[in-house]
VOBA-1610 file (N, C-alpha, C; in pm, whole numbers, padded with zeros to 5 digits, always signed):
BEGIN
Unk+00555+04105+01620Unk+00453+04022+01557Unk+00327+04106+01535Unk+00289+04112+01429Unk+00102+04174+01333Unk+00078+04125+01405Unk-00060+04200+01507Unk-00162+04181+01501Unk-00284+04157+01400Unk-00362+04031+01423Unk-00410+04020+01309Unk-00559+04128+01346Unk-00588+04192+01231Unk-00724+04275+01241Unk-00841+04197+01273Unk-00920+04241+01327Unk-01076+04181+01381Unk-01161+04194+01209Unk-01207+04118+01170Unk-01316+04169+01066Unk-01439+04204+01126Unk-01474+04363+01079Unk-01595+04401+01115Unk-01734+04340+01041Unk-01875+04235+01067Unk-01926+04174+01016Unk-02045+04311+01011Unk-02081+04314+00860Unk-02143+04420+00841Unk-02269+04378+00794Unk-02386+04404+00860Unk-02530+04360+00896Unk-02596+04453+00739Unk-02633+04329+00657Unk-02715+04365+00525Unk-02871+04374+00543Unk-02915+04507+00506Unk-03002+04549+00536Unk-03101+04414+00419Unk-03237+04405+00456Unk-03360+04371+00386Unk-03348+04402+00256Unk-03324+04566+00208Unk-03346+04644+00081Unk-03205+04584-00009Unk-03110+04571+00060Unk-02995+04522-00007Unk-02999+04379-00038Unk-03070+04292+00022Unk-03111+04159-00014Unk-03190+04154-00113Unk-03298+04185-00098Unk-03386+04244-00220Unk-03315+04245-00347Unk-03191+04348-00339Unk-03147+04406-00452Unk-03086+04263-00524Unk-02953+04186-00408Unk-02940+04047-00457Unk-02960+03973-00498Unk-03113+03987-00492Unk-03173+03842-00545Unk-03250+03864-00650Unk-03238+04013-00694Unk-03305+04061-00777Unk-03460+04075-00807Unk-03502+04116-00676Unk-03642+04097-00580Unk-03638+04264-00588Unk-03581+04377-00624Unk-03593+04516-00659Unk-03638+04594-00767Unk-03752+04656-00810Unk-03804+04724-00946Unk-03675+04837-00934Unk-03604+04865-00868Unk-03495+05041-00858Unk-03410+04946-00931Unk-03341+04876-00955Unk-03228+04806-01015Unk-03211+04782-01133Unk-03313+04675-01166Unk-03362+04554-01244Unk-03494+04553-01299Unk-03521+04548-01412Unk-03647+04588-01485Unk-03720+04470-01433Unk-03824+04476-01424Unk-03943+04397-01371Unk-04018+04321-01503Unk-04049+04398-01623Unk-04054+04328-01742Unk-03947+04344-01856Unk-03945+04238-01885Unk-03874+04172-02045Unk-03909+04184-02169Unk-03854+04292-02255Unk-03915+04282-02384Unk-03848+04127-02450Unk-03948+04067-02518Unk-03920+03928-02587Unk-03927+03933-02717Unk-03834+03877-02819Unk-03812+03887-02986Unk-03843+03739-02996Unk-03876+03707-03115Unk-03885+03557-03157Unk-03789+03539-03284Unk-03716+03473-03269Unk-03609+03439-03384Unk-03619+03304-03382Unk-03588+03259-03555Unk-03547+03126-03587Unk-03653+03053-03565Unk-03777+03068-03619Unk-03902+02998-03623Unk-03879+02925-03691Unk-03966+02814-03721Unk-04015+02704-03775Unk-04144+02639-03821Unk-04174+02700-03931Unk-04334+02680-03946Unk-04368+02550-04005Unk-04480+02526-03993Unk-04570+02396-04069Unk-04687+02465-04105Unk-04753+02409-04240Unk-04871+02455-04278Unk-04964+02319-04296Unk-05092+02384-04272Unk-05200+02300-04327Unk-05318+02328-04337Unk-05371+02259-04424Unk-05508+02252-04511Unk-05581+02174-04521Unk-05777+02147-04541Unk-05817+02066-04552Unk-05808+02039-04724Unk-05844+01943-04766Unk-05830+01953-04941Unk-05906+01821-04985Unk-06072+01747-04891Unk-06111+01646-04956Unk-06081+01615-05090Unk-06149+01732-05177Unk-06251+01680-05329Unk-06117+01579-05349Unk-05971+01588-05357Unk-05921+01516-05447Unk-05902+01383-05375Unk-05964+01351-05288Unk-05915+01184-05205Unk-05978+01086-05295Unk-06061+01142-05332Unk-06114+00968-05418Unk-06133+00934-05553Unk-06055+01048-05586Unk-06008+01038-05720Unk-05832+00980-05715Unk-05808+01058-05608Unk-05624+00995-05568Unk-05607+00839-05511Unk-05719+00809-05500Unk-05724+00669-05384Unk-05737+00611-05526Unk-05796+00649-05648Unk-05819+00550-05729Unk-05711+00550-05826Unk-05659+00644-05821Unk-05522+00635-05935Unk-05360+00596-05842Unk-05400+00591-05700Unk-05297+00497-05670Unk-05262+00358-05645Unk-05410+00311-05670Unk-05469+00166-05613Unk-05329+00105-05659Unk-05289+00113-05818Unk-05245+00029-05879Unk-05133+00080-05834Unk-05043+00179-05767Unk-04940+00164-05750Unk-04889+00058-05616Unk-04992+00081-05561Unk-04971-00022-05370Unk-05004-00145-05392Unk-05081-00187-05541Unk-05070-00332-05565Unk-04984-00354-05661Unk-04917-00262-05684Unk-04746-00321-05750Unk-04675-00357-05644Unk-04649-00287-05575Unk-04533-00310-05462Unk-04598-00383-05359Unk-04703-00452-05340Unk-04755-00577-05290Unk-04707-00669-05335Unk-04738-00659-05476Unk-04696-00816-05515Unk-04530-00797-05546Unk-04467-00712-05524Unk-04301-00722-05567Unk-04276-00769-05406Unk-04302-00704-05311Unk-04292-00754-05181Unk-04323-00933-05102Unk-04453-00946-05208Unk-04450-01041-05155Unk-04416-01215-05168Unk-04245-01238-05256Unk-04211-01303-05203Unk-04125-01251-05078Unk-04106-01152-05041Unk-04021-01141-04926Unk-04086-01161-04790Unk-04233-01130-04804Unk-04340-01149-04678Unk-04329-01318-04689Unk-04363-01377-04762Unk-04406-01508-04795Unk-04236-01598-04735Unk-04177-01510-04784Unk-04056-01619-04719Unk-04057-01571-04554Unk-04054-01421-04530Unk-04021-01427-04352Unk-04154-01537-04286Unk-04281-01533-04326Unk-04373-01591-04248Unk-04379-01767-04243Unk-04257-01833-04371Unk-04289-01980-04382Unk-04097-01948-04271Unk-04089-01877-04248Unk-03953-01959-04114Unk-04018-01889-03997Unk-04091-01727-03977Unk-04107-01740-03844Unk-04258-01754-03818Unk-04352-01774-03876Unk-04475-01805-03889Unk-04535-01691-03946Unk-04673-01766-03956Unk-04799-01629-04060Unk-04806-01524-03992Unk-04731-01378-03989Unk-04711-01289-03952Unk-04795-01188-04046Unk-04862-01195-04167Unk-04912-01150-04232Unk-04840-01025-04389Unk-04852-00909-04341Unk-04791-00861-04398Unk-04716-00710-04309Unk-04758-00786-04178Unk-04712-00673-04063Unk-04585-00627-04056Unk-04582-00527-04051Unk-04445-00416-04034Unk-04379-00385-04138Unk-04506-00448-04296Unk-04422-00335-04412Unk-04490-00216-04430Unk-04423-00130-04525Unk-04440-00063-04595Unk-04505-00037-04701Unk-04546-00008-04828Unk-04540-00045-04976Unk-04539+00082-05017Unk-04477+00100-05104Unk-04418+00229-05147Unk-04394+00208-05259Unk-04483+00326-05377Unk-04490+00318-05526Unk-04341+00394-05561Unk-04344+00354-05693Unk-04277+00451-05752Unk-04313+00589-05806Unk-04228+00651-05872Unk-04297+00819-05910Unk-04394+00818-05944Unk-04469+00918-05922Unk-04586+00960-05948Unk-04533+01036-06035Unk-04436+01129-06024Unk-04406+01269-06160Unk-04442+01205-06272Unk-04550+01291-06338Unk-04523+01247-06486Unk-04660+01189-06498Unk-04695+01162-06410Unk-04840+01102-06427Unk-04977+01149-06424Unk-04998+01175-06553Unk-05148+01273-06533Unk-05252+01261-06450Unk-05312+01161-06387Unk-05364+01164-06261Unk-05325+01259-06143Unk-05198+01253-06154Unk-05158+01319-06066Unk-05099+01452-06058Unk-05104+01472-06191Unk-05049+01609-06215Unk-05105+01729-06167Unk-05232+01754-06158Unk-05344+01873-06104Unk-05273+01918-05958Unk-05228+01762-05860Unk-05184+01780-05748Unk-05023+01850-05738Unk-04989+01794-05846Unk-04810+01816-05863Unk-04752+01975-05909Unk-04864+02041-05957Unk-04894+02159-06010Unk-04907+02273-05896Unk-04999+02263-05816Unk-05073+02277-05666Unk-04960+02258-05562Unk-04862+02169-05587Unk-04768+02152-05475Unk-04651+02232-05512Unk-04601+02250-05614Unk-04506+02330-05675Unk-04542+02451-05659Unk-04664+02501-05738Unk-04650+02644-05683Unk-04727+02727-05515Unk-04751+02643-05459Unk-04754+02682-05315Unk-04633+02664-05245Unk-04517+02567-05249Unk-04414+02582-05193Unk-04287+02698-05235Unk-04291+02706-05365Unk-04235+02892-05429Unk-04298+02979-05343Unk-04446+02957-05314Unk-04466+03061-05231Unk-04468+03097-05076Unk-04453+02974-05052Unk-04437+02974-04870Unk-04264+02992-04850Unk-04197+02963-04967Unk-04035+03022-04965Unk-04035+03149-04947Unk-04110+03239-05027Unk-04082+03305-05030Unk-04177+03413-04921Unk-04301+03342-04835Unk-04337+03401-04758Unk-04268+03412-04555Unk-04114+03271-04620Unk-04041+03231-04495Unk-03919+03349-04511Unk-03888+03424-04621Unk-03798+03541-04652Unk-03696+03497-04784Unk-03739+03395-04840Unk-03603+03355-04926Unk-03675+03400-05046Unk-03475+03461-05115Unk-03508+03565-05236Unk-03527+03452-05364Unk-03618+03460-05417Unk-03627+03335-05518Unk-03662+03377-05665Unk-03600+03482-05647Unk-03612+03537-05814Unk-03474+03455-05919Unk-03371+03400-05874Unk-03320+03365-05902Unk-03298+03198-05951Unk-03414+03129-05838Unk-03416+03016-05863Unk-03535+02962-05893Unk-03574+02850-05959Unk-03681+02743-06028Unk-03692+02640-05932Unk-03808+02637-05874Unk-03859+02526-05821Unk-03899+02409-05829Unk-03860+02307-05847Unk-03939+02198-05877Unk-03998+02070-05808Unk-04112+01981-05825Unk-04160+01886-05705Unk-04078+01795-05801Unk-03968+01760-05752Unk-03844+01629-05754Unk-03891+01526-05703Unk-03953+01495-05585Unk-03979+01341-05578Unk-04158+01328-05536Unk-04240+01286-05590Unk-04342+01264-05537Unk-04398+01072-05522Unk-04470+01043-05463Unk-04479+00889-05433Unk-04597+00851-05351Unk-04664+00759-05341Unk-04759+00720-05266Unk-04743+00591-05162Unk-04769+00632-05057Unk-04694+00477-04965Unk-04844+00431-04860Unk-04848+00278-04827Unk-04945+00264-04758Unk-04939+00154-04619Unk-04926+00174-04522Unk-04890+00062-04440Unk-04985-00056-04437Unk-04874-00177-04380Unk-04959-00294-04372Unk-05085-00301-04307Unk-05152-00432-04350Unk-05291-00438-04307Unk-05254-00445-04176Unk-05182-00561-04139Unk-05154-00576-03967Unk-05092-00555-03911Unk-05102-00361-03958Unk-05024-00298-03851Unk-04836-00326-03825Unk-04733-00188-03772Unk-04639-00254-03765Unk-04592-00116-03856Unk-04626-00046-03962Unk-04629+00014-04043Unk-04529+00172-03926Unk-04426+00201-03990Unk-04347+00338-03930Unk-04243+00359-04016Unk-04246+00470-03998Unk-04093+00578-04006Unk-03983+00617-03955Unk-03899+00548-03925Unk-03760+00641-03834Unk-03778+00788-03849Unk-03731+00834-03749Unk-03678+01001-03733Unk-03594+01005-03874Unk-03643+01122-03968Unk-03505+01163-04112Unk-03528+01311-04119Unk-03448+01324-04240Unk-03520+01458-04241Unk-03465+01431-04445Unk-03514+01574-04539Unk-03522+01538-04648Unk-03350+01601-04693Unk-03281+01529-04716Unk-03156+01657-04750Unk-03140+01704-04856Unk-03235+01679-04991Unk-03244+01727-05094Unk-03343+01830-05147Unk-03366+01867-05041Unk-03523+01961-05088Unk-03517+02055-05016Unk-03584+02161-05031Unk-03686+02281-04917Unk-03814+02286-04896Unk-03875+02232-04958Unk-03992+02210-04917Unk-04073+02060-04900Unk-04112+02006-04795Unk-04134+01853-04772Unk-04329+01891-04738Unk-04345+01757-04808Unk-04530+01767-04741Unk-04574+01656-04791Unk-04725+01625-04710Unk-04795+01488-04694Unk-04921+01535-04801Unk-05006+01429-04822Unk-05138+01479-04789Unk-05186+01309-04798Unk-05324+01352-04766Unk-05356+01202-04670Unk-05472+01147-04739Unk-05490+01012-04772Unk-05575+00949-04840Unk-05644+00893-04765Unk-05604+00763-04674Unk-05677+00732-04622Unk-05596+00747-04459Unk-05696+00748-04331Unk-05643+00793-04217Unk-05781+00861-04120Unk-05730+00777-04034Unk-05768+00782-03909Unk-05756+00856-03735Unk-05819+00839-03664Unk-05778+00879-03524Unk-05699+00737-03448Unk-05734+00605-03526Unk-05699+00557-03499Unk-05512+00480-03561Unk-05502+00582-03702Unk-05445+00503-03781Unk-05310+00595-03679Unk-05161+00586-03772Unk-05031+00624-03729Unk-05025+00787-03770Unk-04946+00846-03744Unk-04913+01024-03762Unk-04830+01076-03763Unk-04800+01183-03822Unk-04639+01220-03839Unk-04622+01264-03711Unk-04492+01284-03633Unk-04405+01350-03528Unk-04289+01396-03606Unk-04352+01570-03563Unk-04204+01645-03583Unk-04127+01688-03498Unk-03994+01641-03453Unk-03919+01717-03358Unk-03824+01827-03413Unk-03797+01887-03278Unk-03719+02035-03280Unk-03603+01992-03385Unk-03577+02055-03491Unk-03483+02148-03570Unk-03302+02114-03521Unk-03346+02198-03426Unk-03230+02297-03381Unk-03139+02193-03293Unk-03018+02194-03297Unk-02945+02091-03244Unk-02931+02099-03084Unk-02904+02262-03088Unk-02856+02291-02987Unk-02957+02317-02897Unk-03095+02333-02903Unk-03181+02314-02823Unk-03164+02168-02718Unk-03168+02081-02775Unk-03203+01938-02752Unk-03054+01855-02667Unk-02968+02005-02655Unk-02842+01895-02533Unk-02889+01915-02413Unk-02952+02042-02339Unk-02967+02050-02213Unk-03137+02088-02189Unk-03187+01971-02279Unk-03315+01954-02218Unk-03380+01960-02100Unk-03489+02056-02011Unk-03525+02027-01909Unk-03708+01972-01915Unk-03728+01928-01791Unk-03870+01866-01762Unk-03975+01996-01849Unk-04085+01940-01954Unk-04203+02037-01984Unk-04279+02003-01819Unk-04327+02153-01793Unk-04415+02216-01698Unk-04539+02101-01712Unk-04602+02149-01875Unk-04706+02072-01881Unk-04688+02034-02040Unk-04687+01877-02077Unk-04657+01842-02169Unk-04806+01838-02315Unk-04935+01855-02222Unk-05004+01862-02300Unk-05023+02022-02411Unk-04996+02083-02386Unk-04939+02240-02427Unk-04845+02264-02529Unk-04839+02308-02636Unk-04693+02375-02743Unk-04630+02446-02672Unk-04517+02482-02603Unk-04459+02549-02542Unk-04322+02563-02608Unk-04251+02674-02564Unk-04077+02685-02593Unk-04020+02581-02524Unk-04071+02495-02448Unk-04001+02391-02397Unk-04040+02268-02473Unk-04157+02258-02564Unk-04156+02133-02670Unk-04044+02124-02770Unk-03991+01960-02718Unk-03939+01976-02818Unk-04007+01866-02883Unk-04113+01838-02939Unk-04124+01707-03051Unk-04321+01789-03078Unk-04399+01735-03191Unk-04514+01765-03182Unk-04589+01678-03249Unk-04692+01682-03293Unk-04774+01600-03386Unk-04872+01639-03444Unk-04943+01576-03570Unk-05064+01597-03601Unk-05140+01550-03626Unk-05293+01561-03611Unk-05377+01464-03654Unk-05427+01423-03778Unk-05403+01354-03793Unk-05435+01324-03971Unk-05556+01237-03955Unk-05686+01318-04114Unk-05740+01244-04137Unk-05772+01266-04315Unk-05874+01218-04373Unk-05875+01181-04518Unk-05899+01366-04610Unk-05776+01400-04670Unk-05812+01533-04731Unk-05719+01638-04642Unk-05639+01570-04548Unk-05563+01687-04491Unk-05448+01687-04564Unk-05362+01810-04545Unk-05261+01826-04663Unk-05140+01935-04594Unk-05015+01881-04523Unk-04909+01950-04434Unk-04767+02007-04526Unk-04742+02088-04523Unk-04585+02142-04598Unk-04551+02166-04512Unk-04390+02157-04476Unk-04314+02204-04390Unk-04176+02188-04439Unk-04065+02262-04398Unk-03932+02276-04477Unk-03887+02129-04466Unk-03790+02120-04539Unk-03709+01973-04568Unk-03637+01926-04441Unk-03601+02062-04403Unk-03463+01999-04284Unk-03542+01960-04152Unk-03657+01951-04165Unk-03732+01949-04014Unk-03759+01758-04014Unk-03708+01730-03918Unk-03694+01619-03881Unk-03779+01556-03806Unk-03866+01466-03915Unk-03977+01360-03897Unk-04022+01230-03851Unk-04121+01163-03844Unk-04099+01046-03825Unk-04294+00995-03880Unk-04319+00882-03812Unk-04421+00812-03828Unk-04420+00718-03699Unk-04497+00712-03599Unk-04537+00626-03544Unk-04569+00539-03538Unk-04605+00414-03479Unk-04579+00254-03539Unk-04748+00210-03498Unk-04791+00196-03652Unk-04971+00191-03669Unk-04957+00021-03621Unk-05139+00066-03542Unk-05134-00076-03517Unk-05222-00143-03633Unk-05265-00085-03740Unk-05341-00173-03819Unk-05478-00192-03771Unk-05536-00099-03742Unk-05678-00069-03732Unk-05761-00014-03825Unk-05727+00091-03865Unk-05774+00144-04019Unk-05668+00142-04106Unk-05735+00136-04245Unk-05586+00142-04363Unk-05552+00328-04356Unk-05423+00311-04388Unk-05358+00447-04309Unk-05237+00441-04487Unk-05289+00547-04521Unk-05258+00546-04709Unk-05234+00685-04718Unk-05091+00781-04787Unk-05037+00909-04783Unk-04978+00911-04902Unk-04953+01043-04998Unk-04860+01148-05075Unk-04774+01165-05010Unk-04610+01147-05043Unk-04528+01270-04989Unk-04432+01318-05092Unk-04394+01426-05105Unk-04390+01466-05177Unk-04231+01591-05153Unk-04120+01594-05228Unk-04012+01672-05179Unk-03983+01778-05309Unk-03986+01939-05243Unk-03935+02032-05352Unk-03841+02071-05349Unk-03746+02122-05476Unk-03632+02196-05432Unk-03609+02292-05567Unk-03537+02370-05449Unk-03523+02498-05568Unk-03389+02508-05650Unk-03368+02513-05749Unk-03219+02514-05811Unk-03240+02622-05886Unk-03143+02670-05882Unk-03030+02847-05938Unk-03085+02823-06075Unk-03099+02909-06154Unk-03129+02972-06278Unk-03044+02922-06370Unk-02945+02982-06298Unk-02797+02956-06395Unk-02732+02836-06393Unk-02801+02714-06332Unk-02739+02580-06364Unk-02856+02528-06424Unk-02927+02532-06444Unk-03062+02528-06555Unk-03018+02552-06644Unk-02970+02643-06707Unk-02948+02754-06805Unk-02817+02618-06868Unk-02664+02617-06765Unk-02628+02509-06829Unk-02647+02398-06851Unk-02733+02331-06789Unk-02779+02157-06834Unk-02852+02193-06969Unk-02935+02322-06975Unk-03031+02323-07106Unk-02954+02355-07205Unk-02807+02399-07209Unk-02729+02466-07321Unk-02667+02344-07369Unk-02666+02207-07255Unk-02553+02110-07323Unk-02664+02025-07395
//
């Protein structure tokens, strides 16, 4: 019958612990060179002069879609009571095309060609155009939001702000990236932008003016109807040369 062997228990020095835990400069580099990949920018600007010239050439679009809205207000408030006109929306139709608004539509087109092409995309090939522009204004009493979307027809998405407050509602943009957002951990300190934010915001007030890519996924917060809270938004996209070329040949 084997004898079974004794195991000799072999006493780990301090310096070798060290090394384990990776508590050693001889091993293991002490600093980290760091790269930044796969950014995500937002831009912005102040841009008064045009608010009260824009406040006046949209009047008439937010009192169209008042009064198209409101038999639908008028019927929810005679079954669940005078609720007012809380928790709509009103949202014009196009602005494209409309000389009032064209100076702006001009201004938005060719700054987003150029923030394409200051994000790396080769755009000699393609034509840009502002495809959807619109003016929307939340209810008086509050209630007024956005679900989380994002734009899937465009590359370039942006606001600019008519009327707006500290008190009124604000966009929230969250993280992009899918794969960030499965194994979320606790922010350190949430008041801070950090690599651990994932959602952000901004403050909007009358004359501010935000672009940011299409795919970045937005929202609006739910205004309580304190100040009137009145926005542009506006979606670009770039299409190929050569399918231009055939829609204009047929």
């Amino acid at each position: 019958m084997k004898k079974k062997k004794k195991r000799i228990k072999k006493k780990i020095s301090q310096k070798e612990l060290d090394i384990i835990s990776c508590g050693s400069s001889e091993t293991f580099p002490t600093q980290l060179n760091r790269e930044d990949y796969f950014k995500c920018p937002i831009w912005f600007a102040d841009a008064p002069r045009f608010v009260d010239d824009l406040n006046k050439a949209s009047d008439k679009y937010i009192e169209a879609s008042k009064k198209n809205l409101k038999p639908a207000i008028d019927k929810r408030n005679k079954k669940f009571g005078d609720k007012g006109d809380m928790g709509h929306v009103f949202h014009s139709t196009s602005l494209i095309g409309d000389p009032d608004f064209l100076e702006l539509q001009n201004y938005i087109g060719a700054t987003a060609h150029n923030l394409l092409i200051e994000m790396g995309f080769d755009m000699s090939g393609h034509q840009l155009f502002t495809t959807e522009m619109w003016v929307q204004e939340f209810a008086k009493k509050g209630g007024g939001h956005h679900t989380l979307h994002t734009h899937w027809n465009g590359h370039i998405s942006g606001f600019y702000f008519l009327k707006a407050s500290e008190k009124t509602s604000l966009p929230l943009f969250e993280d992009p990236r899918a794969g960030n957002v499965m194994n979320l951990l606790p922010e350190l300190d949430k008041s801070k932008v950090t690599y651990a934010s994932s959602a952000i915001h901004y403050q909007v007030k009358p004359g501010r003016m935000i672009f940011f890519p299409s795919y970045m996924p937005h929202q609006y917060i739910v205004d309580m109807g304190y100040d009137p809270f009145r926005f542009i938004h506006w979606n670009c996209q770039a299409i190929p040369k050569g399918v231009l070329n055939v829609v204009q040949e047929k």
